[in-house]
N, C-alpha and C positions, 0 to 999 in steps of 0.2 A: 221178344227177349225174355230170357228166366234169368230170375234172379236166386240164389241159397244163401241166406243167414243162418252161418252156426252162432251158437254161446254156449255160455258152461264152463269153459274150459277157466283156466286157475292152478293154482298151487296147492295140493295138498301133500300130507306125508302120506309115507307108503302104512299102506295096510285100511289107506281111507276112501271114501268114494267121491266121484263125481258125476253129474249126466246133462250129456252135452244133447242138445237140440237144434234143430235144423229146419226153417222152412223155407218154402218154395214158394213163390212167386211171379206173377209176369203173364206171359201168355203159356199156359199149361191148357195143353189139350187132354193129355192122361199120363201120369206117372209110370211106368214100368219100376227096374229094379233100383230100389235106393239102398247107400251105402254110406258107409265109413272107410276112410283109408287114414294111414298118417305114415309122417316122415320124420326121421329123428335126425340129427346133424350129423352128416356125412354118409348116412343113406339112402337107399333109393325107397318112394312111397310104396306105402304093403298097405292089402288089403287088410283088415279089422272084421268088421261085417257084412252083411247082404241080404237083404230083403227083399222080398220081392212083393207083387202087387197083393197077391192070397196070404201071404203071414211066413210063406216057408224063409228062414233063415239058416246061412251058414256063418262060420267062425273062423277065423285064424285059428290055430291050435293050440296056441301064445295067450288065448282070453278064454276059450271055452271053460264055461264050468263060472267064470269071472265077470263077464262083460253079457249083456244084453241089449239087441237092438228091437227096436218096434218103429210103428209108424201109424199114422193117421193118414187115411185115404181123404177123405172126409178133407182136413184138414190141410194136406199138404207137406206133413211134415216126419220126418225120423227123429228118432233120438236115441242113443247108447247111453244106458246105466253101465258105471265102469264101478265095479266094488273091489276089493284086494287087490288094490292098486299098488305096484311094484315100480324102483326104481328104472326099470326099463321099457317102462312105458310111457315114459316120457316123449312127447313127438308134439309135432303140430298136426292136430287130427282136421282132416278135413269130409267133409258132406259132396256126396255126389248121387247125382238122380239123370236116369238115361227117359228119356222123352223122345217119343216118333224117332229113335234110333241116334239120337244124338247124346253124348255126355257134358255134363251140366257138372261143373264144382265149384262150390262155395271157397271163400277166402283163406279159411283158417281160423282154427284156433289152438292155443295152445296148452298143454298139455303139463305142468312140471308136479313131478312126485322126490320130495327129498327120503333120502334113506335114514 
C-alpha cells in the first residue's frame, strides 16, 4: 500500500503565497512522475504540475511563471510554491505519484484565496 499526505493548503488573500507538500509512503519501490492536480467546485480535476523522476517539469499555463513544483527523490516527496496567488485558484489541490505504473492520489487539500 502507498500512502500521500498533502499539507499547506489554507487561506490566504490574493496576491499571497502558499506551498503545499506531499509525501509518500508505504511500500514504494521507485517513484516515476509526481504531481499536482486540483478541482474547484463544479469542475472537473486539471492538471497544475508535473515532475518527473530527473527534475523536468511542466505547467498548466494558468500558473506558469506563478507556481513551482520540486521534489525530493531522496525523500519521497513533491511540493508546489504557489506565489501571486489569484482568486481563481481556489481548488482542492491534490498530490499524485505514478508508481510501477499505477496512480496514487493523496486526500486533498484545500486551497482558498479571497479577492
Amino acid at each position: 500500500q502507498v500512502q500521500l499526505a498533502e499539507s499547506g493548503g489554507g487561506l490566504v488573500q490574493a496576491g499571497g503565497s502558499l506551498r503545499l507538500s506531499c509525501a509518500a509512503s508505504g511500500s514504494i519501490f521507485r517513484i516515476n512522475d509526481m504531481g499536482w492536480y486540483r478541482q474547484a467546485p463544479g469542475k472537473q480535476r486539471e492538471v497544475v504540475a508535473v515532475i518527473t523522476r530527473g527534475g523536468g517539469a511542466v505547467y498548466a499555463d494558468s500558473v506558469k511563471g506563478r507556481f513551482t513544483i520540486s521534489r525530493d527523490n531522496a525523500k519521497n516527496t513533491v511540493s508546489l510554491q504557489m506565489n501571486s496567488l489569484k482568486a481563481e485558484d481556489t481548488a482542492v489541490y491534490y498530490c499524485n505519484a505514478y508508481i510501477l505504473g499505477a496512480a496514487y492520489w493523496g486526500q486533498g487539500t484545500q486551497v482558498t484565496v479571497s479577492s
